[in-house]
N, C-alpha and C positions, 0 to 999 in steps of 0.2 A: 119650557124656558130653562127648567134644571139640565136637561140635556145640552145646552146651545152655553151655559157659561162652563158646564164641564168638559165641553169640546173646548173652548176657547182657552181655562186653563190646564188644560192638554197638550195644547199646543204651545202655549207658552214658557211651558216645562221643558219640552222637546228643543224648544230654541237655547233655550237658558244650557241644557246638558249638550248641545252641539258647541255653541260658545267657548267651552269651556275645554274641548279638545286643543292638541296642541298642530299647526299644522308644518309647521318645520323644525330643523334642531334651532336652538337657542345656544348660544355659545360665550357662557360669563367668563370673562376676565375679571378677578379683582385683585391682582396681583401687579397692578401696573407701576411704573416707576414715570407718573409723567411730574414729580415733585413734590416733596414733602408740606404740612403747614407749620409752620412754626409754632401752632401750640401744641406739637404732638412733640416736641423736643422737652426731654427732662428739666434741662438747666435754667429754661424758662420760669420754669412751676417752683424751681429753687431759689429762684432770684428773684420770684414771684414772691415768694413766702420769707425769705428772709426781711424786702422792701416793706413786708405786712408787719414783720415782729419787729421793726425798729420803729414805724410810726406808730404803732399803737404802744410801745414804752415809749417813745419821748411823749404821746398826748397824755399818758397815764400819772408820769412823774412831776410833771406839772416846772420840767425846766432843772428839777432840781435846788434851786432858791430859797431857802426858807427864811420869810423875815419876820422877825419878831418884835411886835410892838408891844409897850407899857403905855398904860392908860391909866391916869391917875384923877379921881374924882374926887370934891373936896365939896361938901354941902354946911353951909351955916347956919343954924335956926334958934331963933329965938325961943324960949320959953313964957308960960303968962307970967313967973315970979322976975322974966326981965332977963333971965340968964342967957348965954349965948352956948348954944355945945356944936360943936363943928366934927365932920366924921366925913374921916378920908377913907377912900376905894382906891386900892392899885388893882389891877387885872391884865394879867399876862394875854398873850393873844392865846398861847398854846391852851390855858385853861379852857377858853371859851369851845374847844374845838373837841 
């Protein structure tokens, strides 16, 4: 039985190295001019990347706009001797930020 699969991959071997001969010339061309792609043109990948660094500044700057609100908080409270003290909050936007 050992002799009958050593023939067998024996012969398999022999197919596999004939296979692998070459049986006529081959003749590459890669030098052909049947038309370029247009992502292989520079000014693409420039126009590409400038289009990149201007959306990503206007999403980063946020417009440019800066609005500034004032926030004025004013709380009343009584005391147990009856007294009133009242205590006002102003608060900038920028501080919160």
């Amino acid at each position: 039985m050992k002799t009958f699969y050593f023939f067998l991959l024996a012969t398999f071997t022999s197919v596999m190295a004939m296979a692998q001969e070459a049986s006529g010339k081959l003749d590459v061309n890669i030098n052909t001019d049947e038309g370029t792609s247009w992502l292989t043109s520079p000014w693409v990948w420039v126009a590409g990347a400038v289009v990149f660094i201007l959306l990503l500044v206007a999403l980063t700057s946020g417009g440019g706009s800066r609005r500034v609100s004032n926030t004025t908080v004013e709380r009343t409270t009584t005391t147990p001797t009856g007294d009133q003290v009242t205590v006002t909050r102003r608060t900038n936007e920028d501080d919160l930020a």
